[in-house]
N, C-alpha and C positions, 0 to 999 in steps of 0.2 A: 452428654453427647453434643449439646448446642456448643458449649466451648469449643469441641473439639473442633463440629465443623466449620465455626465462623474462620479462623486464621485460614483454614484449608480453602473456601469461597473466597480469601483474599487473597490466596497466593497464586490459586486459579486464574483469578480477575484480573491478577498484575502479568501473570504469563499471557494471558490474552491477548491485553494492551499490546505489552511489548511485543508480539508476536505481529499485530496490527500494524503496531510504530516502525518496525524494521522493515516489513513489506512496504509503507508507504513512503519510507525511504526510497526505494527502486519504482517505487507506481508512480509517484508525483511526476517525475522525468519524465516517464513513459507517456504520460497524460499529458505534460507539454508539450512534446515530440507530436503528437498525434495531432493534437488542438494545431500546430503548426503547418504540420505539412500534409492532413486531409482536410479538404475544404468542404465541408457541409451546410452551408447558408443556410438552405432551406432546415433543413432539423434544426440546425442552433436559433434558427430564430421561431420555428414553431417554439420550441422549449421554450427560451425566453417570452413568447406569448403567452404561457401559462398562466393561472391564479394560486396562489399559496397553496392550495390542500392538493391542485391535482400536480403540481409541482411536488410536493412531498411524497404523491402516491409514485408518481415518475421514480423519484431519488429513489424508494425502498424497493422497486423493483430487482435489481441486480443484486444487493441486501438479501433478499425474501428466496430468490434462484441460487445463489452462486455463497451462499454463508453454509450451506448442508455437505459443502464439499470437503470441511473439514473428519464430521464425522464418519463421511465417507472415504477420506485419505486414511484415519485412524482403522476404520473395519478391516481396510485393506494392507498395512502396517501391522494391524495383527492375526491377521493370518498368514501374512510371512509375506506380503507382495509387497518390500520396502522399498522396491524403485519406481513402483505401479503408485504406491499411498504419497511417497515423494512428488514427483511425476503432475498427482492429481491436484496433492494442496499447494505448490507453488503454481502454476498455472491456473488452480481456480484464485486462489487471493489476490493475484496481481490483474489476473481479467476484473475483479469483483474492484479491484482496490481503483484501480485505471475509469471504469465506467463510473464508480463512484466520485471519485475528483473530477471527470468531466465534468457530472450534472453538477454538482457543486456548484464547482466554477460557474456554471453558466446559473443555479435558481441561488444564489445562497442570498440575495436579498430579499427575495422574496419568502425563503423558508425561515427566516429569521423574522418576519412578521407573524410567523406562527407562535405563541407564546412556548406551549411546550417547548418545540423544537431548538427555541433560544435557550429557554431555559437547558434541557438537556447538553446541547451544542455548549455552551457555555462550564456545566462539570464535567463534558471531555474535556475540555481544552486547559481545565485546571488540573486534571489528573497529567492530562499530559506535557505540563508545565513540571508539573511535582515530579514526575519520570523522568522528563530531559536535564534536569536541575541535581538526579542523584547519583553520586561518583560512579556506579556503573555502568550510567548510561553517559556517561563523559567517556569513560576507560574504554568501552565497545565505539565510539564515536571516533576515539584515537586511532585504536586498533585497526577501524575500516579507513580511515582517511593514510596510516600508515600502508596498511594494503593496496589501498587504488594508486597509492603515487610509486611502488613499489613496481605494480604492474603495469602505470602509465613510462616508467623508466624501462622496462624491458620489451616492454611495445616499441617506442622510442628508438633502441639499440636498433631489435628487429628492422624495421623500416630502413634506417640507416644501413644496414651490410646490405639490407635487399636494395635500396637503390644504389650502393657502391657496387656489388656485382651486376647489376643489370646495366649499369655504365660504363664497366672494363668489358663487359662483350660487345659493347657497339667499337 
């Protein structure tokens, strides 16, 4: 039975990741966008006033709230509410993934004095070396960068007839 289930705990493990890795593909943006153009002094510098541990307690927050919404989108996926279970877990991962790369951004020197957390922080970042680095995740890296220049060309067209016709009716 242990055989069985180690491969299965690793193929779960790797669907995680990459489920992580694809969302924070679109959250990172979003987390810049926001860092940009909402100006919050006063919070970003309470944070940044913080000490390592109450710094780490901050970070797990959004983690500890918003990581149940998975299970929660699957209850709902399997009783038959696939647009309600959709719906749930792309809005919770991207709010969970977005709050997440804020506090980063703003404590990650000081969570990196944490030993653990370096520690840990350091076998994501291997894992997720080893995932970006296998022709899968190159072939889906193609695939999306073939798709957005696909739809930044037909945005493009769009635009163009909309302002040639809105300039032959003046």
């Amino acid at each position: 039975m242990k055989r069985i289930l180690k491969p299965v705990t690793y193929v779960l493990a790797a669907i995680y990741f990459l489920v992580d890795a694809v969302f924070m593909a679109v959250a990172r943006p979003m987390a810049r966008w926001i860092g940009r153009h909402f100006e919050f002094k006063w919070l970003r510098a309470w944070i940044r006033s913080l000490s390592p541990y109450p710094s780490l307690a901050l970070f797990s927050v959004p983690v500890i709230i918003l990581e149940p919404i998975k299970p929660v989108a699957a209850y709902l996926a399997a009783t038959g509410q696939v647009v309600s279970a959709a719906v749930t877990f792309i809005v919770g991962e991207l709010l969970k993934l977005v709050l997440v790369e804020r506090l980063f951004h703003l404590t990650r020197d000081k969570l990196m004095r944490i030993p653990a957390f370096a520690w840990a922080y350091g076998k994501f970042s291997e894992v997720k070396a080893w995932l970006q680095a296998t022709e899968a995740w190159r072939a889906v890296r193609a695939l999306s960068r073939a798709a957005r220049d696909t739809v930044a060309r037909a945005r493009a067209r769009l635009v163009g007839r909309f302002s040639r016709l809105v300039t032959s009716r003046d």
